[in-house]
C-alpha positions, 0 to 999 in steps of 0.5 A, a space after each residue: 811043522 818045520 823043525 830046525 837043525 841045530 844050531 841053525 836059525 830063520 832070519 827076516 829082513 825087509 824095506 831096503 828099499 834100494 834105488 834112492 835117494 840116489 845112486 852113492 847111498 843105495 849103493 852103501 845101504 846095499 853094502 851094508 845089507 850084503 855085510 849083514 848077509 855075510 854075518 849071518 850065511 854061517 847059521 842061517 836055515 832060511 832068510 825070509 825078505 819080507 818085500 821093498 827090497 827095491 824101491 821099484 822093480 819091473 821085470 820085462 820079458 828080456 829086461 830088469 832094472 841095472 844095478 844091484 849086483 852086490 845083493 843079487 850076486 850074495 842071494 845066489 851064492 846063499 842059495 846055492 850054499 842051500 839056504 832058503 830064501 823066501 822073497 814077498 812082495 812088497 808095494 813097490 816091488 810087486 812086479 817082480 816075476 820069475 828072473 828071481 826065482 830062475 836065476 837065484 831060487 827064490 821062493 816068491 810069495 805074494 800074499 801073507 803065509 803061515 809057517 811053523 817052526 818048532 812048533 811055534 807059529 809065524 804068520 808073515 807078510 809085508 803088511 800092505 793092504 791089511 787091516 781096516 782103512 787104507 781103501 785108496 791104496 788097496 784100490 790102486 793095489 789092484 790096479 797094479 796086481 791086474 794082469 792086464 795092466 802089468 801087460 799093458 805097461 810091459 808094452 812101454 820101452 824099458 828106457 821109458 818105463 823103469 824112468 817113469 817108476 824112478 821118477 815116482 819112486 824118487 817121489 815116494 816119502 822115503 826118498 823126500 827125507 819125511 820123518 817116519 811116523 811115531 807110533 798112533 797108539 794100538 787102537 789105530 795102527 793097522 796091522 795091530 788092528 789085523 793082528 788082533 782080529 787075526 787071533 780070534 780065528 786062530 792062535 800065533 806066537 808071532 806077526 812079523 810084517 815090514 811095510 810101516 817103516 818103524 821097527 815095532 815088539 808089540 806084546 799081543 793078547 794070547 801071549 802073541 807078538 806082533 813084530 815089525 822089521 822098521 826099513 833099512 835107511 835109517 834102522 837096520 832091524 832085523 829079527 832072528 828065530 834060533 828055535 826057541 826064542 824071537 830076537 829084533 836086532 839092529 845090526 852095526 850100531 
């Protein structure tokens, strides 16, 4: 268990989904986050990035996607200030490797994890590939996890291999403008569905997830809550933990 210092917070935040639709409202949605970063440095005792900060990534041994000074240059300035930063990986940026950790000192996580934070209990992730259903997307997931495909793709010129993941990535349903999905009820949400069997194992205050893209305060059985952080180019959501209670928050209106 982790205790807070007083007056400090843990702060999370994901789907930036930086890279589209296009180069001028990335670069203002990363504006934006790096205002949001600003707001917060003062009391924060850990940021946890719950995964699609970019909406493709590709480390190659002696190359990275341009761009992003902005969010990379404020991440290490908050790290360097000594406050945690804990970075999952999400589907579309899953082949981030060690530049992050090195450069900035993130912690990098690739599956869910549990943390406790004066005494209250955080299972946190992603949220891809939970729950039932979704069998295509966890098949392809394994594809893109495999090292051997990571090695083989790595063996692409940059040029050509981050212009292929932009191409798909300008495909993807957020670049095309499709409206997100309303809510399908709790009897067919995935991550309801994860959360809820999840708790018949074992006891959490909180589920906090991104990966749906629709910003979610669920009230669980066991006096538990499923939270889902939504995506940052249409709802700015985040969620504050000050040591007692969990806040979802929209930041600038």
């Amino acid at each position: 268990m982790q205790e807070l210092a007083p007056g400090k917070s843990v702060y999370f935040i994901s789907d930036f989904h930086l890279g589209i639709p296009n180069r001028l409202s990335s670069l203002d949605r990363e504006r934006k986050i790096v205002r949001w970063l600003d707001t917060v440095k003062s009391d924060a005792q850990s940021i946890y990035l719950l995964g699609d900060v970019f909406d493709y990534w590709f480390e190659y041994r002696e190359a990275i996607p341009k761009g992003y000074v902005r969010i990379l240059g404020k991440l290490a300035e908050l790290s360097d200030a000594g406050i945690e930063l804990h970075y999952f990986t999400g589907n579309h940026d899953m082949w981030v490797f060690d530049y992050l950790p090195s450069e900035i000192g993130l912690t990098i996580h690739r599956k869910p994890i549990i943390k406790e934070y004066n005494g209250k209990r955080f299972f946190l992730g992603h949220g891809d590939g939970l729950g039932p259903g979704d069998h295509g997307y966890k098949f392809i997931k394994a594809i893109f996890a495999n090292p051997f495909c990571q090695w083989l793709f790595a063996r692409l010129h940059p040029n050509l291999g981050l212009g292929v993941m932009r191409y798909f990535s300008r495909k993807s349903r957020l670049a095309t403008g499709t409206e997100d999905e309303i809510f399908k009820g709790e009897d067919k949400e995935w991550l309801v569905l994860f959360c809820k069997e999840e708790l018949k194992k074992e006891r959490y205050d909180y589920f906090i997830f991104g990966h749906r893209h629709l910003p979610i305060d669920l009230q669980l059985p066991e006096a538990s809550r499923y939270i889902n952080l939504g995506e940052w180019l249409h709802h700015c959501m985040y969620a504050r933990f000050d040591g007692k209670t969990l806040q979802l928050n929209r930041f600038e209106g």
